[in-house]
C-alpha positions as CSV (number, residue, x, y, z in Angstrom):
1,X,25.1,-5.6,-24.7
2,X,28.3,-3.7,-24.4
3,X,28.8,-3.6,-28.2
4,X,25.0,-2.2,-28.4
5,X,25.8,0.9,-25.4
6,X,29.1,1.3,-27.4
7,X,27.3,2.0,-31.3
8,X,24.8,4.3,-29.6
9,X,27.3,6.3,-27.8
10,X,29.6,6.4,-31.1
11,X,26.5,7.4,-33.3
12,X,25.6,9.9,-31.1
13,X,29.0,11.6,-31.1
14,X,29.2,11.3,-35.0
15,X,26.0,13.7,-34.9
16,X,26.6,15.5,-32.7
17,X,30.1,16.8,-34.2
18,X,28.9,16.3,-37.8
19,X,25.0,15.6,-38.0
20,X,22.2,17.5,-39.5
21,X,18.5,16.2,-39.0
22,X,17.6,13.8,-41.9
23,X,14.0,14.9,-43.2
24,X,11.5,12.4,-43.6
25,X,8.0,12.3,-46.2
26,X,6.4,14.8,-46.8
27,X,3.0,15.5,-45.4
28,X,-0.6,15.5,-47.2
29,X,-3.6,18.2,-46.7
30,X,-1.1,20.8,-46.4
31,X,0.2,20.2,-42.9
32,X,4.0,19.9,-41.9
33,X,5.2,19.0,-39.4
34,X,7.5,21.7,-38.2
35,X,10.9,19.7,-38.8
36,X,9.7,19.2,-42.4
37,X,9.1,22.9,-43.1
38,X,10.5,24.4,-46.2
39,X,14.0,25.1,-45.2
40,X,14.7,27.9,-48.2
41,X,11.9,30.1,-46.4
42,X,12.0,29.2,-42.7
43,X,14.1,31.4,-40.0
44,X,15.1,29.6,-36.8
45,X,12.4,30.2,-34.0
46,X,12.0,33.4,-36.4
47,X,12.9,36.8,-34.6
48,X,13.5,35.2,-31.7
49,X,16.7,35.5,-29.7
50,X,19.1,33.6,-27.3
51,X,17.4,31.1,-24.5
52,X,20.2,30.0,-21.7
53,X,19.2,26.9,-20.4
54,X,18.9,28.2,-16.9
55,X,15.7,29.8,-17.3
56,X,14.4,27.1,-20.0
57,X,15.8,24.0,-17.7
58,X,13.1,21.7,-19.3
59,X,14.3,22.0,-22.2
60,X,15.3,18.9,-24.0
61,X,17.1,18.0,-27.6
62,X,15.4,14.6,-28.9
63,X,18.4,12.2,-30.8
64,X,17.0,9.5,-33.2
65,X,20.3,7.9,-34.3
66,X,18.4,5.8,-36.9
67,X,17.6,9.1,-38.2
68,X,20.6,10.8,-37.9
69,X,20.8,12.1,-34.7
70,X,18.7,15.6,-33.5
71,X,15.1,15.7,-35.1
72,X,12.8,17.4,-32.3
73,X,12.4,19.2,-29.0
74,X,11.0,17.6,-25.9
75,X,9.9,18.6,-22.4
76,X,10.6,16.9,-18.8
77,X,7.4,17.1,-17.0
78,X,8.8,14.1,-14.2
79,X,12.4,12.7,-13.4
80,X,11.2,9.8,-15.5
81,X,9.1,11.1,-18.3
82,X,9.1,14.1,-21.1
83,X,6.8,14.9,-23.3
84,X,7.7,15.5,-27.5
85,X,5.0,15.5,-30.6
86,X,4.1,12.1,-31.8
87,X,5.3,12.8,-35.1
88,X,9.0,13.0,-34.0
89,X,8.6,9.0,-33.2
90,X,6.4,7.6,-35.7
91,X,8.9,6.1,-37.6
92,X,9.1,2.6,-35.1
93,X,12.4,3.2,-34.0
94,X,14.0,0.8,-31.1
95,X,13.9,2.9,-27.5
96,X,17.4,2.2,-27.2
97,X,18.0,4.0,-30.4
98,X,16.8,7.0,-28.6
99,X,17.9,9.5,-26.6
100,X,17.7,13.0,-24.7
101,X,19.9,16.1,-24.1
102,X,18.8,18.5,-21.0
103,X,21.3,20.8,-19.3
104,X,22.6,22.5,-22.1
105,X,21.9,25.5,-24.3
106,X,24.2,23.8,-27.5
107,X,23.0,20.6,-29.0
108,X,26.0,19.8,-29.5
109,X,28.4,20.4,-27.0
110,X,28.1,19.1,-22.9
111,X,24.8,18.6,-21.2
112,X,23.4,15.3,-19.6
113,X,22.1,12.5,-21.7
114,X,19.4,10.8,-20.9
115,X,18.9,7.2,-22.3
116,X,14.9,6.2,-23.3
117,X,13.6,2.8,-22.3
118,X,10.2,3.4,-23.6
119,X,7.3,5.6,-25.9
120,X,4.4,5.7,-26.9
121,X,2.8,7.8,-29.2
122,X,-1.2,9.0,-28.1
123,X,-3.2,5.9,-29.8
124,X,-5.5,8.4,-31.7
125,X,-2.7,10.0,-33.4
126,X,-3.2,10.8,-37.5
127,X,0.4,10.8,-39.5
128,X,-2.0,13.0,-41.9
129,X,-3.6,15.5,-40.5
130,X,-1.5,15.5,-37.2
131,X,-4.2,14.9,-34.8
132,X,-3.6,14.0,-31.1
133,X,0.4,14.9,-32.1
134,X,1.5,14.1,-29.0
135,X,4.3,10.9,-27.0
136,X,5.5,10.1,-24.0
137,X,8.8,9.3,-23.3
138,X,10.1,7.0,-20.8
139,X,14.1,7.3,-19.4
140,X,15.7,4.2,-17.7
141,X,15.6,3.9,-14.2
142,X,19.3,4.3,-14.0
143,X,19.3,7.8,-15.8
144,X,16.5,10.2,-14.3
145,X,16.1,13.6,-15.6
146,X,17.8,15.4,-12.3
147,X,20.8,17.5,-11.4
148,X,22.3,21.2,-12.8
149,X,20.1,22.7,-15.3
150,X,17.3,19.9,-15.6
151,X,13.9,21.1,-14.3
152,X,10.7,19.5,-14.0
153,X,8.3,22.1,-16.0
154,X,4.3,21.6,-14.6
155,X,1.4,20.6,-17.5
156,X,-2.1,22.4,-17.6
157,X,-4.3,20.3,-15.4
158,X,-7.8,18.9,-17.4
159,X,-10.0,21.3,-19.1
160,X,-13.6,20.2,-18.9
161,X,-14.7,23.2,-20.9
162,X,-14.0,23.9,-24.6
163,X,-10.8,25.7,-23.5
164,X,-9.0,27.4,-20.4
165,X,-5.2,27.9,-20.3
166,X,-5.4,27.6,-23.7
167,X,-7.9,30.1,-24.8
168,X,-6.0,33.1,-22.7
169,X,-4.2,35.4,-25.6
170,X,-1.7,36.3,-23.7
171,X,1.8,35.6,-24.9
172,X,3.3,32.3,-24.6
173,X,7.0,31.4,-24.9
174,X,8.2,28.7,-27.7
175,X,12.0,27.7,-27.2
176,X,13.8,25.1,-29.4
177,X,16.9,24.8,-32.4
178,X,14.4,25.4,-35.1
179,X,16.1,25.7,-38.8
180,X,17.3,29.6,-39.6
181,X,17.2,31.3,-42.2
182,X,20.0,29.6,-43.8
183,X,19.0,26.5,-43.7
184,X,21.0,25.4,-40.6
185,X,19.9,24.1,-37.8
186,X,21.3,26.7,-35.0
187,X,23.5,25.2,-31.9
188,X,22.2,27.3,-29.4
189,X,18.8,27.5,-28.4
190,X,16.6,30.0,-29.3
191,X,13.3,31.9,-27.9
192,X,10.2,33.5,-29.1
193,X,7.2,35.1,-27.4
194,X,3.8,35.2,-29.4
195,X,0.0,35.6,-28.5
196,X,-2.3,33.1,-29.1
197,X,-4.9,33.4,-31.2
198,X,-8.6,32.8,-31.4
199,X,-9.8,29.0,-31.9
200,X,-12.1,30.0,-34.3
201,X,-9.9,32.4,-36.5
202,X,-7.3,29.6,-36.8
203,X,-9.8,27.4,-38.2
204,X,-11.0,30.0,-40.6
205,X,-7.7,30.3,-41.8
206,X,-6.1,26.2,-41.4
207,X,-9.7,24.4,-41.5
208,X,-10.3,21.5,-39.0
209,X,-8.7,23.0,-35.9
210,X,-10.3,20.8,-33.3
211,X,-10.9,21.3,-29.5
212,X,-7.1,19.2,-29.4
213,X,-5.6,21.9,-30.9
214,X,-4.6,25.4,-29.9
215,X,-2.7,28.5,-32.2
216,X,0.1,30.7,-31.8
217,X,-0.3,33.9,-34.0
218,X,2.6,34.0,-36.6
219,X,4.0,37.6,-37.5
220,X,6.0,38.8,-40.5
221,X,9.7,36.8,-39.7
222,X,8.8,35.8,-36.3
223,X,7.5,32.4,-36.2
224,X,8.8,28.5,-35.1
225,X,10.2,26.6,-37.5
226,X,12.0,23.6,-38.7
227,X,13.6,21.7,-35.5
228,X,11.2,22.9,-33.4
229,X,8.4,19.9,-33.6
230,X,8.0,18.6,-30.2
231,X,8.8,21.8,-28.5
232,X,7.4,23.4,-25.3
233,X,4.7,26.0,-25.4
234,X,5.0,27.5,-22.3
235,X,3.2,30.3,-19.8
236,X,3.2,31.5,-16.5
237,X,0.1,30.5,-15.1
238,X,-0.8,31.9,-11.4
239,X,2.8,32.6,-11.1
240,X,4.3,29.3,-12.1
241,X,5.8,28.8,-15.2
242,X,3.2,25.9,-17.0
243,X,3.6,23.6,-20.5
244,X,0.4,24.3,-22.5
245,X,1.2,22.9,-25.4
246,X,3.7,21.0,-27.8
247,X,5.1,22.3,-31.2
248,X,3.1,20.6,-34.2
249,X,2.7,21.8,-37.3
250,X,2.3,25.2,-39.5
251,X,2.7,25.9,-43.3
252,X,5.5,25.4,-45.7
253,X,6.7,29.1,-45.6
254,X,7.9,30.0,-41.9
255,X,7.2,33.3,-40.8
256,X,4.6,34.4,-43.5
257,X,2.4,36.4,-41.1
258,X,-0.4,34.6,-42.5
259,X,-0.6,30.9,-41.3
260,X,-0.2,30.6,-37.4
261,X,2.1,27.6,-35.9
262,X,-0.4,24.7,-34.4
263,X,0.2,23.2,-31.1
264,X,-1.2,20.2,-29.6
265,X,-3.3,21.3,-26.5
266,X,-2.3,19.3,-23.6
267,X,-5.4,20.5,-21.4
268,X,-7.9,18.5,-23.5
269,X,-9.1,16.3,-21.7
270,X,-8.5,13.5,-24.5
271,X,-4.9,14.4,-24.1
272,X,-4.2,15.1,-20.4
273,X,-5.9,12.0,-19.2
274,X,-4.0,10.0,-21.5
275,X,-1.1,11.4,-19.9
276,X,-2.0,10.5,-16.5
277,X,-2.9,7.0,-17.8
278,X,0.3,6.1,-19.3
279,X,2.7,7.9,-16.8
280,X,0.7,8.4,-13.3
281,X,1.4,12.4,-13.5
């Protein structure tokens, strides 16, 4: 057991000082997944800017050491659980193999790690056309997400209608250490504020958006990007700060204007009470 602690902790500090996120298949129907995106085009969490971790404390880096270390976002919504797109743990890697970073604004240096002893990705999930994108993830007993920095963000509660939080174009903020516009996958976490748009004009422009999903407007070089799948969409909602969605998918070129990023609507009732079945929340 001690030799199995010891090789996570040493292939977590080989990607942290050296690792870039290994990219896996590529998806059919014209959906990627946003840590698949083409990185020649894509900005960082385009035209955004700086996000210190003190006003983003949910903010988590997702490590998949079978995979090469950081792949995704995530989001604490308890001391025990977080929230990431199901996409990001598809690939049937052991629990132990991954892990969290909260309470830092750089992937790579300080922060808290948080070590996973279970996930589960939502059982109607589609590895094709990215439906129900959406996992829970569990942290040991022995490592709750508490202390400096690390802050329990709230989740829309059920929508029994066709939409509520979700429908509301006013801005919402997307934070993560999406790919920029080099190609590299930024240290410090970044920020971007975008409305969201129309149901039905997302679908006239991606086809099959269903009720699960909800769309941020993407403008001319402002957009999310590679390294930001699994990623908090977030809005104040009656004066408290609220997770709406998580970071799914959008088109090859980041930041065309044209295609808007996808999220996976957590108010759906398909979704949120899937949530309180598996975690109690």
């Amino acid at each position: 057991m001690r030799k199995l602690v010891l090789f996570v902790v040493l292939a977590l500090i080989l990607e942290l000082t050296y690792g870039a996120p290994r990219l896996g298949p590529s998806r059919l129907g014209g959906r990627t997944p946003q840590y698949l995106r083409d990185r020649t085009r894509s900005g960082r969490i385009l035209g955004g800017e700086p996000a210190p971790i003190e006003q983003f404390p949910h903010m988590l880096a997702l490590f998949d050491l079978s995979m090469g270390g950081f792949i995704c976002g995530a989001s604490v919504i308890h001391a025990q659980w977080s929230l990431s797109a199901a996409h990001c743990l598809e690939f049937g890697t052991p629990a132990m193999l991954i892990n969290l970073l909260g309470a830092t604004t750089d992937r790579t240096y300080g922060g808290t790690l948080f070590f996973t002893d279970f996930y589960t990705l939502h059982p109607q999930y589609d590895p094709v056309w990215l439906d129900f994108d959406i996992a829970l993830i569990r942290v040991a007993n022995e490592s709750p997400m508490i202390g400096l920095n690390v802050a329990v963000v709230p989740i829309s509660p059920v929508c029994n209608q066709r939409c509520c939080q979700a429908c509301d174009p006013d801005p919402a903020t997307v934070t993560g250490w999406g790919v920029n516009e080099n190609g590299i996958v930024p240290t410090h976490l970044q920020q971007l504020t975008l409305p969201i748009m129309n149901i039905d004009e997302c679908d006239s422009i991606w086809s099959d958006i269903f009720d699960h999903f909800f769309c941020v407007k993407s403008e001319a070089g402002r957009d999310s990007c590679s390294g930001d799948s699994g990623s908090p969409l977030v809005r104040d909602v009656n004066g408290q700060r609220t997770q709406l969605g998580v970071v799914s998918f959008g088109s090859t070129t980041c930041g065309d204007g044209i295609f808007p990023s996808v999220n996976t609507r957590i108010e759906f009732p398909g979704i949120r009470n899937w949530i309180t079945q598996v975690s109690g929340l």
